[in-house]
C-alpha positions in Angstrom: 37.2 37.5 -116.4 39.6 34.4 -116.3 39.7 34.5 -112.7 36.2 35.3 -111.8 35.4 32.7 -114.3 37.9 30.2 -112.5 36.4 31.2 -109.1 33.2 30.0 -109.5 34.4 26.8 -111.1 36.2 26.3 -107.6 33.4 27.4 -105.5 31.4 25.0 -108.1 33.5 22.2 -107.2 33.4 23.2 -103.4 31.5 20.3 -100.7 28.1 20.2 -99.7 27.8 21.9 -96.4 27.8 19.7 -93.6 24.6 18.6 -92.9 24.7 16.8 -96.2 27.6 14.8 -96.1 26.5 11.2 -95.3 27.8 9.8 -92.4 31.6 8.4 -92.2 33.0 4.9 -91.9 34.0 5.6 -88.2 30.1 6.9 -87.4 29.2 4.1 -88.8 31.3 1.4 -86.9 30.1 3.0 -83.2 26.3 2.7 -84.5 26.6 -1.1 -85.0 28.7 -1.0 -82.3 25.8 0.5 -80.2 23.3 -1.9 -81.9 25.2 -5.0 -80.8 26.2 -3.8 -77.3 22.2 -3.1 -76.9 21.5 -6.9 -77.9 24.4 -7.9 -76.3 23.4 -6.7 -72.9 19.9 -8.1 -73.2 21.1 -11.4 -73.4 22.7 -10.9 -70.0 20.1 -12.6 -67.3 22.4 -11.5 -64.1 25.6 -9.8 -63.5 27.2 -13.4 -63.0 26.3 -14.4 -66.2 29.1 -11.9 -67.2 32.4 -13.4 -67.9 35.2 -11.9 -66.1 37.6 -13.7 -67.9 36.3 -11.7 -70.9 39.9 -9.4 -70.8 37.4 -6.3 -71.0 40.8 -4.4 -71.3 41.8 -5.6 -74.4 39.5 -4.2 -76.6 37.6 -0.7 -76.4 34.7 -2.8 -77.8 34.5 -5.4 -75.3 35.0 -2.5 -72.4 31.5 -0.9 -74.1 29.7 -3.7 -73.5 30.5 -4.3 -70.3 29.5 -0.3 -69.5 26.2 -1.0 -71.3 25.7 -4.3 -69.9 26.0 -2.5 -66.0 23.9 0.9 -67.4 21.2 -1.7 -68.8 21.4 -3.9 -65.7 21.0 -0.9 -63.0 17.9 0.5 -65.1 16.1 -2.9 -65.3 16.4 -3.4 -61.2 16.1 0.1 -60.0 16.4 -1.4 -56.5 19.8 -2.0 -54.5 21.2 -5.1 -53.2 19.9 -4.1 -49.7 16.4 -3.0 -50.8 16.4 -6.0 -52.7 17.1 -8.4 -50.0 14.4 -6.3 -48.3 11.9 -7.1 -50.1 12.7 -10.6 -50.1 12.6 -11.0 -46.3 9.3 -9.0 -46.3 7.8 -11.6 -48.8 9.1 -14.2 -46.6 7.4 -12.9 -43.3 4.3 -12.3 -45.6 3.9 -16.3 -46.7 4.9 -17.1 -43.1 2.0 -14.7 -41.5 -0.5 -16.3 -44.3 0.2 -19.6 -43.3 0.3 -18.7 -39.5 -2.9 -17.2 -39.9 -4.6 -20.6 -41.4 -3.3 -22.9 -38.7 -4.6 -20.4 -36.0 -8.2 -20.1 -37.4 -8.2 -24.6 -37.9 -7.1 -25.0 -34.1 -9.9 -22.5 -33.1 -12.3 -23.6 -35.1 -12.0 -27.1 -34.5 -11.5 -26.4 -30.7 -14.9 -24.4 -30.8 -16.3 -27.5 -32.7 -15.3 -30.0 -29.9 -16.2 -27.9 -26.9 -19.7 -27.1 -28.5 -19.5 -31.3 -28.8 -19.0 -31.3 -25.2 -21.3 -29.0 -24.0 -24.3 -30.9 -26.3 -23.4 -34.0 -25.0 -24.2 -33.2 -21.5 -27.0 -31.0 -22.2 -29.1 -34.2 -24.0 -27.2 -36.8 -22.2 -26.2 -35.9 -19.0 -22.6 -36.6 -19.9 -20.1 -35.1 -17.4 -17.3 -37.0 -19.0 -18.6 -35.8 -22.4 -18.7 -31.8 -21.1 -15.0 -32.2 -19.0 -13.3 -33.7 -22.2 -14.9 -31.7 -24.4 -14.3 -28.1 -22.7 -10.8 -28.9 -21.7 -10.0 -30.5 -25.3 -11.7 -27.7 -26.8 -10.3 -25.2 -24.5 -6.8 -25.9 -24.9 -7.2 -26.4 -28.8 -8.4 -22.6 -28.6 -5.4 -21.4 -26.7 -3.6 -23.3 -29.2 -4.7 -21.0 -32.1 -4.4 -17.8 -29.9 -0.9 -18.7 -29.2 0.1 -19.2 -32.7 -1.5 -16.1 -33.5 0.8 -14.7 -31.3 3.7 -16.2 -32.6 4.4 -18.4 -29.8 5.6 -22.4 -31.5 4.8 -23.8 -28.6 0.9 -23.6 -30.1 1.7 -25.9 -32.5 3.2 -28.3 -29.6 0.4 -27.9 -27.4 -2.8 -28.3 -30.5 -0.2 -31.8 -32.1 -0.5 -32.9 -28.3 -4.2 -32.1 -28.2 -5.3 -33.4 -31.1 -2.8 -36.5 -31.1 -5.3 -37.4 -28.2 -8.4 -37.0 -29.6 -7.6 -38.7 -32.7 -6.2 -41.4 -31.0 -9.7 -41.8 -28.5 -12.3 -40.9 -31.2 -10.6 -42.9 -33.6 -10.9 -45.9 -31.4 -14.9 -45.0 -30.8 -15.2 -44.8 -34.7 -14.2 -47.4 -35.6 -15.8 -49.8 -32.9 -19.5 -47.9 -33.5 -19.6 -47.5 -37.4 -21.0 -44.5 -36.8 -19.6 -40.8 -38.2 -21.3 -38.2 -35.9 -20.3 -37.1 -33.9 -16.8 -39.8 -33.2 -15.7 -40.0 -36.9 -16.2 -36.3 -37.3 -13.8 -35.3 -34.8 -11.7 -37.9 -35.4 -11.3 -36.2 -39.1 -10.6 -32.9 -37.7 -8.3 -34.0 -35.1 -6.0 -36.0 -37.8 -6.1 -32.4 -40.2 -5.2 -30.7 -36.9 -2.2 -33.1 -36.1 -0.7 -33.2 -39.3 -1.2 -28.8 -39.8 0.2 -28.5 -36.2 2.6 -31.4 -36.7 4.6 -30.2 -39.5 4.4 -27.0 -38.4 5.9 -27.8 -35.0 9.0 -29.2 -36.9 9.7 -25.8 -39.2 9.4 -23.8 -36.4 12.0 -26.5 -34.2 14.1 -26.6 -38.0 14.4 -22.3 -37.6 15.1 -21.6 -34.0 18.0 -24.5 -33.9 19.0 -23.0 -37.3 19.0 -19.5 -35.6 21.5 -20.7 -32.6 23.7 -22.3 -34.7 
């Protein structure tokens, strides 16, 4: 009876099975450790950010952030360095189609503008140097916008030569007549035409001497 009696004080006195035990000291530690490795790598904006001169060898702590830091950072970008660069260049070509697209549709439109000029100046006044300047003018300003559609830079040469011109000779009719239509209208949409073609001109002359190099 002793014994049995002194059994079941030991098994009395035994644990709580497993599942009950709260956690250790060292479960503990790698939580918080967890928690601030999680913060930690947050605060990271790019891999350069990351100081190499960190000693991640040192410490098993500092060699866990760093592993979190590069899990965290490869989940947030899911794209490579390649794809990435990519993507950048196809952006690029994007803006640069965009904008190609708008200096094309000016240099037609204002070349259809001064042809149709030409063509209604002879047809009320019997102006042959009215439909010769007009149509050329206007002819080569439409060229202009096909070729820069095509990707051809020597569109924005030709429309800044163009409509250098006609600024220069409708500005000079302007401004000795007073009188907007139709010499201080093209003279307006030459000048926008210059400065688009213009600027452009130089980009293009800025990427091809760029690309030799």
């Amino acid at each position: 009876m002793w014994r049995q009696g002194s059994d079941a004080q030991r098994t009395s006195s035994w644990p709580a099975p497993h599942h009950s035990i709260p956690q250790d000291d060292e479960e503990e530690e790698e939580d918080e450790i967890h928690h601030e490795v999680e913060e930690q790598s947050l605060a990271y904006d790019s891999y350069d950010d990351f100081d190499d001169g960190n000693d991640t060898s040192t410490t098993s702590q500092t060699s866990q952030n760093y592993n979190s830091y590069m899990r965290h950072e490869h989940e947030r970008a899911r794209l490579t360095e390649s794809q990435y660069e990519r993507a950048l260049d196809r952006h690029e070509e994007e803006e640069e189609d965009e904008e190609r697209k708008k200096t094309a549709l000016l240099n037609s439109c204002v070349g259809g503008i001064v042809m149709a000029g030409g063509i209604a100046g002879f047809v009320t006044k019997q102006s042959k140097a009215s439909l010769i300047a007009g149509s050329s003018c206007g002819g080569l300003l439409l060229l202009s916008g096909w070729l820069v559609a095509q990707k051809k830079a020597v569109g924005y040469k030709l429309a800044s030569a163009v409509s250098a011109l006609l600024t220069y000779v409708m500005g000079k009719k302007y401004f000795k007549s007073g009188k907007y239509m139709p010499a201080g209208l093209v003279f307006t949409m030459a000048a926008i035409t210059f400065v688009y073609n213009g600027l452009d001109a130089l980009v293009a002359d800025q990427e091809s001497g760029g690309g030799t190099e």
